[in-house]
C-alpha positions as CSV (number, residue, x, y, z in Angstrom):
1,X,-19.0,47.9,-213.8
2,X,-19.6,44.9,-212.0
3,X,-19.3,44.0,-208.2
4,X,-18.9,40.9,-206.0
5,X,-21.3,41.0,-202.7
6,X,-18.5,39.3,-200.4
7,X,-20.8,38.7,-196.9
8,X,-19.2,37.6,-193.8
9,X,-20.0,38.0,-190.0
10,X,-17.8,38.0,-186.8
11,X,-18.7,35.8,-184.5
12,X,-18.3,37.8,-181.2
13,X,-20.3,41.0,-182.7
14,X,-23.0,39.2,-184.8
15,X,-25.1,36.1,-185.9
16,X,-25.3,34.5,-189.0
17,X,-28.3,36.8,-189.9
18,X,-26.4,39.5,-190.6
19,X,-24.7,37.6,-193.4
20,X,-28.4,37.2,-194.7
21,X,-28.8,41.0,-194.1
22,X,-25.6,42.1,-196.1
23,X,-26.7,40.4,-199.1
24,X,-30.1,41.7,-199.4
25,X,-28.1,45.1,-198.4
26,X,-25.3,45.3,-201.2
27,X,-27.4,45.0,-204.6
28,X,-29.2,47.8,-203.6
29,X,-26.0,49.7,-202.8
30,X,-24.4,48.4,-205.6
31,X,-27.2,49.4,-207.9
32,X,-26.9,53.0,-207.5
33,X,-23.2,53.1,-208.2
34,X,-24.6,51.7,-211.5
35,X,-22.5,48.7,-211.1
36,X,-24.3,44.8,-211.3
37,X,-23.6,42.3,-208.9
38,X,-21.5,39.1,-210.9
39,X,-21.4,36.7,-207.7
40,X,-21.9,36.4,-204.2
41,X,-19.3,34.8,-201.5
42,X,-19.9,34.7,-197.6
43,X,-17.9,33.5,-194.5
44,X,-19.7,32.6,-191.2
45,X,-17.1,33.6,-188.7
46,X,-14.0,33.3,-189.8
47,X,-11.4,35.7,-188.4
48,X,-7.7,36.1,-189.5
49,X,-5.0,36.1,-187.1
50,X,-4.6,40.1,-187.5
51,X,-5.7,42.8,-190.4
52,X,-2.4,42.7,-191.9
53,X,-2.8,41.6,-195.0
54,X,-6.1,43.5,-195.4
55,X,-4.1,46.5,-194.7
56,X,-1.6,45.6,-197.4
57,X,-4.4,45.1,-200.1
58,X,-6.1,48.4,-198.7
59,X,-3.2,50.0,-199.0
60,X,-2.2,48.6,-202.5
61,X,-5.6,49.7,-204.1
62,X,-4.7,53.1,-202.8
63,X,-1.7,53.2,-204.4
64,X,-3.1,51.5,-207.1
65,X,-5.7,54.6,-207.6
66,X,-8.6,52.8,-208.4
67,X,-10.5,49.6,-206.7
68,X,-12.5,48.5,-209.9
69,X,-11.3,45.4,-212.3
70,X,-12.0,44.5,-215.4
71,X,-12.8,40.8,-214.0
72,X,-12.3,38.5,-211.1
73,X,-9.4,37.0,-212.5
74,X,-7.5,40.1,-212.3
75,X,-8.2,41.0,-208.7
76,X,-7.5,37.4,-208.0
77,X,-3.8,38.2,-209.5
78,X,-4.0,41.3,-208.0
79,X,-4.1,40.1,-204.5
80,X,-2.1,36.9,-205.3
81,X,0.9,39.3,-206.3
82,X,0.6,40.8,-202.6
83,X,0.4,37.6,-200.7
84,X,3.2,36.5,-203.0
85,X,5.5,39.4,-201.8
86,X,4.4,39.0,-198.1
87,X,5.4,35.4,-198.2
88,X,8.6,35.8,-200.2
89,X,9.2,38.6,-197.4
90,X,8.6,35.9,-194.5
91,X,10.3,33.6,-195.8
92,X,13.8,35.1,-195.5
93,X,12.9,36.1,-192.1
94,X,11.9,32.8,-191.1
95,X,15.0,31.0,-192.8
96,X,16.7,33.2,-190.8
97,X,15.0,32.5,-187.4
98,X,15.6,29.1,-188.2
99,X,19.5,29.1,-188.8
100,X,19.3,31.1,-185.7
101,X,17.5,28.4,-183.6
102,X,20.3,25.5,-185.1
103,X,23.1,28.0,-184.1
104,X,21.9,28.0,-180.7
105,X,20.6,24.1,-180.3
């Protein structure tokens, strides 16, 4: 199997150390679920507006059953399918708020 260290910190709770700290961390970790590490990506302090959409892939990998992929192309679809139906999804809603707001102008 392989696995992608992906390192980031929050910039209220932590310093950029602790993105230094995770990827010395994971290989080890990784390791022992006899898996090797392909590549390494890190974020100093980047926050999203809310977890949604980490919620949606968490919740798609559970109904998926499993969490590995055969390569990082096909998680890349993966969660591109997601954020795909999100957006579709928002965009009718915000179409919507929009003929609202010309009704009412």
């Amino acid at each position: 199997m392989r696995s992608v260290i992906y390192a980031r910190y929050s910039s209220d709770r932590q310093s950029e150390a602790a993105i230094t700290d995770q990827i010395e961390v994971c290989p080890h970790y990784v390791e022992r679920q006899e898996s090797t590490v392909t590549e390494t990506h890190s974020d100093a302090a980047i926050k999203g507006p809310h977890g949604g959409l980490k919620r949606a892939i968490e919740n798609a990998l559970l109904l998926r059953g499993s969490h590995d992929f055969d390569d990082l192309a096909s998680y890349r679809g993966f969660v591109d399918a997601i954020v795909g139906r999100r957006n579709t999804r928002n965009a009718k809603r915000t179409e919507s708020e929009r003929a609202r707001a010309a009704v009412s102008v």
